[in-house]
C-alpha positions as CSV (number, residue, x, y, z in Angstrom):
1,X,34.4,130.0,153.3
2,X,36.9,127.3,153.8
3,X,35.6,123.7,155.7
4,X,37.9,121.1,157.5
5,X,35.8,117.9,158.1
6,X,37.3,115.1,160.2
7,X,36.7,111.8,159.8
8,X,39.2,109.6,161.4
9,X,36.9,106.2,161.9
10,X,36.8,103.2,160.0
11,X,35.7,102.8,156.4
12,X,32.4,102.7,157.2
13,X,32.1,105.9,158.6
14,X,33.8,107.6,155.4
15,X,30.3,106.0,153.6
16,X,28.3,107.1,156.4
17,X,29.8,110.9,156.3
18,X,29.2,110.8,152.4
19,X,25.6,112.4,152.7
20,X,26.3,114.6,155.0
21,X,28.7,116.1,153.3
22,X,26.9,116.5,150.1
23,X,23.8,118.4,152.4
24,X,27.0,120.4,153.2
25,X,27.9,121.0,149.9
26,X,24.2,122.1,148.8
27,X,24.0,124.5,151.5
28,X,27.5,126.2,151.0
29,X,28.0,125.5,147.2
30,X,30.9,128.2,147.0
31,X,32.7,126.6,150.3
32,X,36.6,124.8,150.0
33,X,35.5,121.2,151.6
34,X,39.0,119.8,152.9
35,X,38.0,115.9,154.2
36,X,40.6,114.5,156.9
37,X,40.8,111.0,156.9
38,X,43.3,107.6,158.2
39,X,45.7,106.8,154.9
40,X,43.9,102.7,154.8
41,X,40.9,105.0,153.5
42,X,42.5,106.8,151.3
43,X,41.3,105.1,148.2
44,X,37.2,105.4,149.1
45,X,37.9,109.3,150.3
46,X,39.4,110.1,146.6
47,X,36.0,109.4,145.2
48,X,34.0,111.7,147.1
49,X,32.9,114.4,144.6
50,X,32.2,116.9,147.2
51,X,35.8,116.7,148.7
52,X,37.5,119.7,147.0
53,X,40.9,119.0,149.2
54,X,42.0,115.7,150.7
55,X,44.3,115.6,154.3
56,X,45.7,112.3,154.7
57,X,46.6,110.8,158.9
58,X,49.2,108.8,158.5
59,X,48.7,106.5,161.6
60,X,51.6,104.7,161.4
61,X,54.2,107.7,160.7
62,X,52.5,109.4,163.2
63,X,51.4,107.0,166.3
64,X,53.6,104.2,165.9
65,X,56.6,105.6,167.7
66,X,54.2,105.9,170.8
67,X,52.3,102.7,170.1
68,X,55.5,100.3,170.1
69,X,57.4,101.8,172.4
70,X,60.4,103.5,170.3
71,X,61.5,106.3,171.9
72,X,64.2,107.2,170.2
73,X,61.4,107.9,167.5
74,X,59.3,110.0,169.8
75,X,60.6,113.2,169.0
76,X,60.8,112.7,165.0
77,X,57.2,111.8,165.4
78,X,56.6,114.9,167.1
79,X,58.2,116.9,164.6
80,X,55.9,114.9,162.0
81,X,52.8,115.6,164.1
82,X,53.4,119.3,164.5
83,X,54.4,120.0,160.9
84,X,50.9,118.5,159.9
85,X,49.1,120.8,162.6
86,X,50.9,123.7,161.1
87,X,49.9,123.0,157.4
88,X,46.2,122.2,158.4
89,X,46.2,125.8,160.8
90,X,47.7,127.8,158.1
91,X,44.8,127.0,155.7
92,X,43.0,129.5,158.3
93,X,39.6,127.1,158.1
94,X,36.6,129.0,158.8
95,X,34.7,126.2,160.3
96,X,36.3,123.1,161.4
97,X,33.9,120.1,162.0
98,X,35.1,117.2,164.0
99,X,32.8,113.6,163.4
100,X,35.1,111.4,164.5
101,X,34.4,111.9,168.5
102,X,37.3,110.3,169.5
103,X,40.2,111.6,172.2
104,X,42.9,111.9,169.6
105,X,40.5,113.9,167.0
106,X,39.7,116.6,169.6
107,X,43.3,117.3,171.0
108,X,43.7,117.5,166.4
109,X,41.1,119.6,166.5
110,X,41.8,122.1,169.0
111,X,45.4,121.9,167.4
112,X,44.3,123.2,164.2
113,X,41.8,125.5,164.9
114,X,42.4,129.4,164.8
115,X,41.3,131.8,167.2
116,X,38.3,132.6,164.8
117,X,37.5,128.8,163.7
118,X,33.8,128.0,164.5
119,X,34.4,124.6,165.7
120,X,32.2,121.7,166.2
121,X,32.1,117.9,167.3
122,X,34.9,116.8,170.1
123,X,37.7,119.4,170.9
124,X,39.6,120.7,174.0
125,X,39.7,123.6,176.1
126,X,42.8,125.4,176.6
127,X,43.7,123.5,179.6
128,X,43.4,120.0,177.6
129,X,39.8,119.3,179.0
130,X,37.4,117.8,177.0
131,X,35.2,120.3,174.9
132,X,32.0,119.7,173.8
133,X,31.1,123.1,171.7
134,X,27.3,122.3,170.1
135,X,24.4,120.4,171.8
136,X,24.9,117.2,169.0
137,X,28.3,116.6,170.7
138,X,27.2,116.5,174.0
139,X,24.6,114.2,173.1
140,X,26.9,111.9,171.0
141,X,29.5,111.7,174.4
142,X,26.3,110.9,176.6
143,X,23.9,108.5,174.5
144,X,25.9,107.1,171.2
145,X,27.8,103.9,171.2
146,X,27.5,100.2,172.0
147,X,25.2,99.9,175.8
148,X,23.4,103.1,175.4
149,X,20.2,103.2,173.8
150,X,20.7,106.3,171.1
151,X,17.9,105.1,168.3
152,X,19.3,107.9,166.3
153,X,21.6,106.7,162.5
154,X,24.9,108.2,162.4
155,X,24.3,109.9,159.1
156,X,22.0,112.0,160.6
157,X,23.8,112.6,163.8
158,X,26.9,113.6,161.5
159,X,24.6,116.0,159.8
160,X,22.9,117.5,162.7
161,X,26.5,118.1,164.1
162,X,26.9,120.4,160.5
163,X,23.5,121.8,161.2
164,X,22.1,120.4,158.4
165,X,19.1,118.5,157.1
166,X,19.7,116.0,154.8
167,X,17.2,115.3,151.4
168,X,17.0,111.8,149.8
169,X,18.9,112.7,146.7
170,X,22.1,112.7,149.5
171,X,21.6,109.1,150.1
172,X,23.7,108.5,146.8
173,X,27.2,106.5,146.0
174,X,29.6,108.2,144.6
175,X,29.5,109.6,140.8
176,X,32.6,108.5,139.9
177,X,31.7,104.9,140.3
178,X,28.6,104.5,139.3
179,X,30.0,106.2,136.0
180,X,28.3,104.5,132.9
181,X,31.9,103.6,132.0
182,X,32.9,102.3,135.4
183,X,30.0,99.9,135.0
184,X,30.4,98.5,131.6
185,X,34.0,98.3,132.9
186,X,33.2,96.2,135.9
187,X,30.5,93.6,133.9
188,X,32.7,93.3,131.4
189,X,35.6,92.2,133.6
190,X,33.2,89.6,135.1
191,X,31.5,88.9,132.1
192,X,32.5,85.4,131.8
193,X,30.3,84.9,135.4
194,X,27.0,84.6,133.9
195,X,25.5,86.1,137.1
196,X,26.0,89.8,135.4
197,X,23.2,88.9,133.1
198,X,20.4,88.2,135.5
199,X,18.8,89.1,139.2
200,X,21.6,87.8,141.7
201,X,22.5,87.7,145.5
202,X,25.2,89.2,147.6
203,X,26.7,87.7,150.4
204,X,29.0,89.7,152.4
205,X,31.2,87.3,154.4
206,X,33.6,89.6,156.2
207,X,33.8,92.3,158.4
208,X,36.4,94.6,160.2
209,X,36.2,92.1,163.5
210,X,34.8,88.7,163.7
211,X,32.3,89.6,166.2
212,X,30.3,91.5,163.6
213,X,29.4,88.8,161.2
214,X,28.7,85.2,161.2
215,X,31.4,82.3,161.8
216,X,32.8,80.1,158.6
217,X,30.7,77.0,159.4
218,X,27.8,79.1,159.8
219,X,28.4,81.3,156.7
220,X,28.9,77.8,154.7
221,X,25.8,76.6,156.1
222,X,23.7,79.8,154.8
223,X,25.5,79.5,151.7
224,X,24.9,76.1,151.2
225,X,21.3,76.3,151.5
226,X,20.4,79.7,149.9
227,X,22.5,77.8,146.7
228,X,19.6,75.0,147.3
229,X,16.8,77.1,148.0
230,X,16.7,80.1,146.5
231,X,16.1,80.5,142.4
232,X,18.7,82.9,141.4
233,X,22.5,82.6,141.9
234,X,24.6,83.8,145.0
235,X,27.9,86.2,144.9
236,X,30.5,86.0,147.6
237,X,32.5,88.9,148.2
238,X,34.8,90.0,150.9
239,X,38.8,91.2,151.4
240,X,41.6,89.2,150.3
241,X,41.8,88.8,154.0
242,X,38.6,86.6,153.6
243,X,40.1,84.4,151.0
244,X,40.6,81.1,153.0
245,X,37.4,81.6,154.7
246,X,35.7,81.6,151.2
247,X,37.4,78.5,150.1
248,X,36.2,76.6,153.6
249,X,32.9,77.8,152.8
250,X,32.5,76.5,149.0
251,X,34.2,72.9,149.9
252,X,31.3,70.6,148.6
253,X,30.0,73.3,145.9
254,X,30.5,73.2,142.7
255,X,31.3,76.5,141.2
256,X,28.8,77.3,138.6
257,X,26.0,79.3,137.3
258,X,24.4,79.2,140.8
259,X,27.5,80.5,143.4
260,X,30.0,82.5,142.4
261,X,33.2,84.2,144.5
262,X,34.5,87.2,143.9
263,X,36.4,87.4,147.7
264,X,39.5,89.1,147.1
265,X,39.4,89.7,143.4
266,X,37.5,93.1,143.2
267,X,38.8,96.7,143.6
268,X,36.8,98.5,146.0
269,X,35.8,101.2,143.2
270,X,34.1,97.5,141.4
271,X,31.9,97.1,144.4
272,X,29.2,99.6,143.9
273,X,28.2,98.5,140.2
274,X,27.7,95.5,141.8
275,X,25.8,96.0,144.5
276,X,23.5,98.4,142.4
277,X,22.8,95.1,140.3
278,X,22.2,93.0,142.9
279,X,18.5,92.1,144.3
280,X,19.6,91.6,148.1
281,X,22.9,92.1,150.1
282,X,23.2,89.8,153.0
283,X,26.0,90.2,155.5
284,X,27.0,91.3,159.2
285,X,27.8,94.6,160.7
286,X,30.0,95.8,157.9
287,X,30.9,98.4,155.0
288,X,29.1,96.8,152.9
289,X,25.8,97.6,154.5
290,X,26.6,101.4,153.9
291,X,27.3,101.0,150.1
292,X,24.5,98.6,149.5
293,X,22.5,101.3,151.2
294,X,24.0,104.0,149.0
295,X,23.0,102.6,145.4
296,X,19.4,101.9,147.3
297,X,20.0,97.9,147.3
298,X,18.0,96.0,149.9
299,X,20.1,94.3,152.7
300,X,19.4,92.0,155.2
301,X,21.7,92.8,158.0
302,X,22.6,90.1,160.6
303,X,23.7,92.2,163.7
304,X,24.8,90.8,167.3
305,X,25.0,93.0,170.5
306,X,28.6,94.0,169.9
307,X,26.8,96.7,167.6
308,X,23.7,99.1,167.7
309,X,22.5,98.5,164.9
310,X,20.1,101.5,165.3
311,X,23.6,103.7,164.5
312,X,24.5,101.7,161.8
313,X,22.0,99.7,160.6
314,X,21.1,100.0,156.3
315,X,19.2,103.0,155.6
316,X,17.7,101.6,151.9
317,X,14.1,100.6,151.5
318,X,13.1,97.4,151.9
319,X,16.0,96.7,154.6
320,X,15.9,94.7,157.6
321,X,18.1,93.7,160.4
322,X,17.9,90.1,162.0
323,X,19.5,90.6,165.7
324,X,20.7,88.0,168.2
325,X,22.5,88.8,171.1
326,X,25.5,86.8,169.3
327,X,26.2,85.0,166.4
328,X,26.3,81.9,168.0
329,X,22.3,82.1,168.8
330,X,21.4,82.7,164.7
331,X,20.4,79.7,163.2
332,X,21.0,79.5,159.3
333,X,17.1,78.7,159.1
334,X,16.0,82.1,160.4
335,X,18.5,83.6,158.0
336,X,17.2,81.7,154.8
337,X,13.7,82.2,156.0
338,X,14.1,86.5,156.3
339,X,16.2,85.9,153.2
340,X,12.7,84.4,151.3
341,X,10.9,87.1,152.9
342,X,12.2,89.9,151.8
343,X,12.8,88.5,148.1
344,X,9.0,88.4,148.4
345,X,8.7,91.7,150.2
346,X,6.6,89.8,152.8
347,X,6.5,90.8,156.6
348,X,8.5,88.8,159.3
349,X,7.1,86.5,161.9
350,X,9.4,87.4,164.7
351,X,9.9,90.2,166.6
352,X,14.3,90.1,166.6
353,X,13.3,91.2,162.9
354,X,13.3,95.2,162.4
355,X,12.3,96.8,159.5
356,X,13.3,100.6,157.3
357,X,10.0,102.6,158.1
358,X,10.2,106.2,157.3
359,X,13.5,106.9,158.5
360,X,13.5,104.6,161.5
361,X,13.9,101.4,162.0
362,X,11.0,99.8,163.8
363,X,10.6,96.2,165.0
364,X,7.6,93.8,163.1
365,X,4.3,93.1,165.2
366,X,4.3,96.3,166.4
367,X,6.4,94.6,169.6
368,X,8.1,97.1,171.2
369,X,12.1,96.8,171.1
370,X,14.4,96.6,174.7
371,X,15.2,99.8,175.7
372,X,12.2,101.6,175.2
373,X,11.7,103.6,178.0
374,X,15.4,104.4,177.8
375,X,14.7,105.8,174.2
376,X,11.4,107.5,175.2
377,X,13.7,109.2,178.1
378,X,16.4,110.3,175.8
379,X,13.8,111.9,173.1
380,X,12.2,113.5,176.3
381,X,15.2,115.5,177.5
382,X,16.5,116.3,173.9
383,X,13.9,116.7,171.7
384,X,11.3,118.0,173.8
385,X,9.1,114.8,173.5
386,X,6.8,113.9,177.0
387,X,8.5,112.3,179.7
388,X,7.7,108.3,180.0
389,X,5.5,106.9,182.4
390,X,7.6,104.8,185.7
391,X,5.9,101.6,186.0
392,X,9.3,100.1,187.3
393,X,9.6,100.4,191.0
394,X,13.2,100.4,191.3
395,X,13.5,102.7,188.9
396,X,10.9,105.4,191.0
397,X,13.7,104.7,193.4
398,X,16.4,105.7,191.5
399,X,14.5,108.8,191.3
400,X,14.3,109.5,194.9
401,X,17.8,109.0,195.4
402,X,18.4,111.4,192.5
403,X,16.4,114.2,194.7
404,X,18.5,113.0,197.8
405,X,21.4,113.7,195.6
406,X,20.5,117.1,194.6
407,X,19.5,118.1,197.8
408,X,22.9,117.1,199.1
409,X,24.6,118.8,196.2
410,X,22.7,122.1,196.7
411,X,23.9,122.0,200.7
412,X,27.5,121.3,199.5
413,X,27.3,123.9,197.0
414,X,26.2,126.8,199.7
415,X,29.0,126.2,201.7
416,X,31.4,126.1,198.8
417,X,30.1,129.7,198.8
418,X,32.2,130.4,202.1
419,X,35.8,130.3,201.9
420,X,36.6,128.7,205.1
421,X,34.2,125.8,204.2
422,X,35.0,125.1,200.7
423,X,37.6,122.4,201.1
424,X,35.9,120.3,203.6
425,X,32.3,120.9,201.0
426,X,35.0,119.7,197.5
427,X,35.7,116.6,199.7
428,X,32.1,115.8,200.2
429,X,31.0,116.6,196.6
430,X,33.9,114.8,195.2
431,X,31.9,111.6,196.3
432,X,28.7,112.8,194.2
433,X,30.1,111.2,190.8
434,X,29.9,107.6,193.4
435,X,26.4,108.4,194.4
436,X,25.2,109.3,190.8
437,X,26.7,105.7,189.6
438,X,25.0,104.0,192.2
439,X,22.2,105.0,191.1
440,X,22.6,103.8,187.6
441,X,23.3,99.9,189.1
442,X,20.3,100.4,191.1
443,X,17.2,101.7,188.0
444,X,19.6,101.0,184.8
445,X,16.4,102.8,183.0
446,X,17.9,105.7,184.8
447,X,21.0,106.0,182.7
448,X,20.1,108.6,179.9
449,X,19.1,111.0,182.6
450,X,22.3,110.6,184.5
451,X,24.3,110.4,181.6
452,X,22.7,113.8,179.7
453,X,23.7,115.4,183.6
454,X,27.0,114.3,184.0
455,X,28.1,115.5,180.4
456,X,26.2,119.2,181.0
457,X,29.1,119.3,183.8
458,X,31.3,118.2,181.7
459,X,30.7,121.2,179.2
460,X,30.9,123.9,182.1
461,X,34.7,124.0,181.1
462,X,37.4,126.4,182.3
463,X,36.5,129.6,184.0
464,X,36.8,131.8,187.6
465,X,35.4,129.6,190.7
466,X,32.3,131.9,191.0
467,X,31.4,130.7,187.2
468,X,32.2,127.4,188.1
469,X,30.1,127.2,191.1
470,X,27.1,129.1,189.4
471,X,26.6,127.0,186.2
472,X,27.1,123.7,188.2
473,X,24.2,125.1,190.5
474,X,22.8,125.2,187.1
475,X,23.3,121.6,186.2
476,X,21.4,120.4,189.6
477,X,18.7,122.8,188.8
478,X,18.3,121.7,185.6
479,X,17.9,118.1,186.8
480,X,15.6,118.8,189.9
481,X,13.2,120.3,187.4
482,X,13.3,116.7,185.5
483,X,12.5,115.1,188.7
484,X,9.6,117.4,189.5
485,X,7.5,115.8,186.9
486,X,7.8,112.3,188.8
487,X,8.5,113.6,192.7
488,X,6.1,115.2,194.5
489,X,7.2,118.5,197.1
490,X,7.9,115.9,200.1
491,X,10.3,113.5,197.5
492,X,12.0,116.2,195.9
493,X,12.6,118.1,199.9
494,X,13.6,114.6,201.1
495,X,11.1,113.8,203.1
496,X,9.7,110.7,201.6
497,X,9.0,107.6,203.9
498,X,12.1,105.5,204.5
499,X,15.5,106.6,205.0
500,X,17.4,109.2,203.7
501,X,20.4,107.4,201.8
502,X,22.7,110.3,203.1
503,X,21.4,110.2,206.9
């Protein structure tokens, strides 16, 4: 058995992948586990004990041609492209698993799988459409991402796409460096920082975008303060690229026994030891929150609306995330004051404050989090939970329409039926996409349904128009029998008082 897992993300995601693929390695101990990842990530892929064969993207060679504009490059980039396909396809994978869901990782994917590959996670179909082979695919293209309201991590969304379950001993860093000799390396490097010999802070200041973590003035005034206030010394760390940011936020600090910067002077394999050492890791939508979370160090995660943090948010007891829409709404007193809190392993006062409980995350004071009945909606439809209650008017609207919309399709859909009728029907039905979006301005709580809809059409792929036309009849089925549960006969027949949207 020979395994091709894709995973062309950020760094992030190569830490996020990491259990997953040691679930996958426990389940198919004999299996060849080949890891595709970007050449930046080269360096935290290498350490994955799991990996038997790393495949190394290399963006630039390969995209950058396209991406500036060179076209008297575009065909040697082609050649480079192609010749990497062919090497990955002649490897004759037996399973190829895509977790990158991105447009360029399925046209790879469907590139390099074989005629017998069992493949899943995004790919194409033969005519270039989108291809969404297993049921965790579809729900990743309909729910996941930033404005949808998916409560489920990525670790275990990357694992369900395998088929897997994953045990707490996969929550792990890995071996190689968290290697007794790796750690007396690293505190002997830094031994002259007397912060290796007792309970410490880490500050994360940096982030792949500055949207995801705190400004410089407002990092140097939570730095400032937790130097003032809190009894055991603070680390900065952070990229190279964070350097001058670090300086701006020591000015007026005296580097001593209390603060202490490491930005830009560790090597990433000297972050884990570390962060194992550390009491608390405090920083913004980052990397750092999925090592910390991988040596089972608390975090405090500040996270803004540019992130869901239920996707990405620490997975190690004791964890908690502090969101504000943006950065510019968190005041350095809220973060000093969750900061004490979970030092002391005492409970919030607010509800922006959620907390690691079982393998959720859950919001203090049992105050229920925006978005619930969107969540309560998605968990409905995919994992067989009850369908929420409407207490929303305009969202028992939406609702109607939806029946409006079906019956329309299922008119449309007859006459497509009869040759000399079809055309005239497509035109009509093409405007059903409109209609369904309409709906989604009008009840926003709506948009799980629609979404989960929209993407089961999208999976009816290639085929003969009589296939076609039955497994779309399917899709509108399949969604009049979700609105049986709220319409009664009349609603779902149109009949309803007030006026039909289509009349």
């Amino acid at each position: 058995m020979k395994i091709l897992v894709l995973q062309l993300a950020r760094l992030g995601d190569i830490y996020l992948s990491h259990p997953a693929l040691r679930a996958l390695k426990r389940r198919y101990p004999q299996a060849e586990i080949h890891f595709l990842v970007r050449d930046r990530f080269k360096a935290a892929a290498q350490s994955l004990e799991v990996v038997d064969r790393l495949w190394i993207w290399d963006t630039k060679k390969f995209l950058a041609p396209f991406i500036y504009e060179t076209p008297d490059k575009d065909e040697a980039a082609l050649k480079e492209v192609s010749s990497f396909c062919e090497s990955l396809r002649n490897e004759k994978f037996t399973n190829i698993i895509n977790l990158s869901f991105s447009p360029l990782s399925s046209y790879l994917t469907h590139a390099i799988a074989g005629s017998q590959t069992q493949v899943m996670g995004y790919t194409r179909f033969e005519d270039g459409y989108l291809n969404l082979p297993d049921d965790t695919s579809a729900y990743f293209y309909a729910q996941v991402g930033v404005g949808r309201y998916n409560r489920l991590h990525l670790s275990d969304i990357f694992a369900t796409t395998m088929g897997l379950e994953m045990e707490e001993a996969d929550f792990v860093a890995p071996v190689k460096w968290l290697s007794e000799s790796n750690k007396r390396r690293v505190f002997e490097k830094y031994n002259s920082n007397s912060f290796v010999n007792q309970d410490f802070l880490v500050v994360h200041i940096g982030s792949s975008t500055p949207r995801k973590t705190l400004e410089v003035y407002k990092w140097r005034q939570v730095v400032h303060r937790l130097v003032k206030e809190v009894a055991i010394p603070v680390v900065l760390v952070g990229g190279k690229e964070e350097e001058e940011n670090a300086q701006q936020i020591l000015v007026g600090l005296k580097t001593n026994e209390r603060i202490c910067s490491l930005v830009g002077r560790t090597e990433l394999e000297e972050v884990f030891p570390i962060l194992e050492k550390s009491r608390l890791v405090i920083g913004g939508d980052s990397v750092m929150v999925h090592m910390a979370s991988l040596v089972q160090t608390p975090v405090l995660n500040l996270s803004f609306s540019s992130v869901r943090f239920w996707e990405t948010g620490p997975t190690s007891p004791g964890s908690r995330v502090l969101y504000t829409e943006s950065s510019k709404d968190l005041a350095s007193d809220r973060v000093i004051l969750e900061v004490l809190n979970c030092l002391d392993n005492v409970p919030s006062r607010y509800k922006e404050v959620y907390y690691r409980q079982m393998d959720i995350l859950s919001p203090y004071k049992g105050e229920k989090a925006s978005g619930e009945f969107q969540w309560s909606l998605i968990k409905a439809i995919y994992m067989g939970k009850m369908f929420p209650v409407v207490e929303n008017a305009l969202t028992f609207e939406g609702l109607k329409r939806l029946a409006e919309i079906v019956i329309l399709a299922k008119e449309l859909l007859q006459r497509m039926g009869s040759r000399e009728q079809r055309a005239e029907a497509q035109k009509i039905f093409d405007l059903v996409d409109d209609l369904l979006f309409q709906v989604m301005e009008l009840a926003p709580e709506l948009y799980p349904l629609v979404s989960w809809f929209q993407t089961e059409r999208v999976r009816i792929g290639p085929g003969s128009f009589e296939t076609i036309l039955e497994k779309t009849k399917k899709c509108f089925f399949n969604l009049e029998k979700v609105l049986s549960l709220y319409l009664d006969e009349n609603e779902l027949k149109g009949d309803s008082s007030g006026k039909n949207m289509f009349r």
